[in-house]
N, C-alpha and C positions, 0 to 999 in steps of 0.2 A: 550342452545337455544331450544325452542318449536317453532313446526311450524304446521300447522292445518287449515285445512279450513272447512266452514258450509256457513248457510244464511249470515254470517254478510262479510262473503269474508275468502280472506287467510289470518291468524292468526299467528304473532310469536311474542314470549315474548321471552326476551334477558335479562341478569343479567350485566351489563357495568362491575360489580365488583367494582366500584367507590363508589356504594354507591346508585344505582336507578335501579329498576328492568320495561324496559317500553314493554307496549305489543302496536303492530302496525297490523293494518287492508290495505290489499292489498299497502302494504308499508309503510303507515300514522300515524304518531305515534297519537294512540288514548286514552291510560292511561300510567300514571306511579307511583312508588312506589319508594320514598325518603326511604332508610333507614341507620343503620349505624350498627356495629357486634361490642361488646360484647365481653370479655370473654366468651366463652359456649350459646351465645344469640346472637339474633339479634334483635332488635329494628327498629320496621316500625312506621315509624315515620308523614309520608305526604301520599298521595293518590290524583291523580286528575287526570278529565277525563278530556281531551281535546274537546271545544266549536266542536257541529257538531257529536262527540260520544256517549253525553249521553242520558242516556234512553236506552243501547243495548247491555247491559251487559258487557259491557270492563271492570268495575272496578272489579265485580263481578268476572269475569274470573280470571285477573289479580291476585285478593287474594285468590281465590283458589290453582292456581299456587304457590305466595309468600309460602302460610302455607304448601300445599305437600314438597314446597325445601328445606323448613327451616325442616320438620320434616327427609327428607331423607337426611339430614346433620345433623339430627342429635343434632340441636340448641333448646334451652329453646327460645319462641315466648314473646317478651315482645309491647303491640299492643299500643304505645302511640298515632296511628294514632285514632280517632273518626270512622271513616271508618272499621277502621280493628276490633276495639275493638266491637262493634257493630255487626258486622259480624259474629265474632266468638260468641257470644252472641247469635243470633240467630241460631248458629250448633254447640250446646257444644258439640252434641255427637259426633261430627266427629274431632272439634276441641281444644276443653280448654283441653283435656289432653297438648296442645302444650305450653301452662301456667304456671310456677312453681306455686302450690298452694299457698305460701307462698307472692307471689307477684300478687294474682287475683283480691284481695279489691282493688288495686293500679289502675286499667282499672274496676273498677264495674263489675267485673266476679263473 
C-alpha cells in the first residue's frame, strides 16, 4: 500500500492481490487497474477512472505506480490495457525497458 497526499486530497493505492491494483482519493475509490500475473509477467489488462475523477490524474498516477511495482518485482510488463500501452509509449525512456523486446510489436511498442 501507498499513501500520499497533495492538491487532489489523501492518496492510496492498494494491490487486493486478486487481481486489481485501485488508488482512492480521501477514501473514494477513483481508478483502478484489472490485471492478471503470468509466469515472470504480469499483464494489465483494464484501467478505468471512476465518473467524478477524471481529468486529475488518478489514472496517470495509478500507472506509474502499476509500472514502479511491476519493475520492483521484478515482472516482464506485458500492457494489453490501451491506457497502459499508450502510456508507456509516451515514456519509453523511463519505461519499455519494462517490455520484453520480443513481445513490443504485440502492444505497438
Amino acid at each position: 500500500m501507498t499513501t500520499d497526499s497533495d492538491s487532489a486530497g489523501d492518496v492510496e493505492i492498494t494491490d487486493d492481490t486478486t487481481g486489481r491494483y485501485e488508488l482512492r482519493i480521501d477514501g473514494q475509490l477513483a481508478a483502478l487497474e484489472v490485471y492478471r500475473l503470468e509466469p515472470g509477467a504480469i499483464s494489465f489488462d483494464h484501467t478505468e477512472t471512476l465518473p467524478g475523477f477524471e481529468g486529475h490524474g488518478a489514472a496517470r498516477r495509478l500507472t506509474e505506480h502499476i509500472l514502479e511495482d511491476a519493475r520492483r518485482r521484478g515482472l516482464a510488463v506485458l500492457p494489453r490495457c490501451p491506457y497502459v500501452a499508450a502510456f508507456i509509449k509516451r515514456h519509453p525512456d523511463t519505461y519499455l525497458d519494462l517490455v520484453p523486446p520480443d513481445r513490443r510489436a504485440e502492444f505497438d511498442l
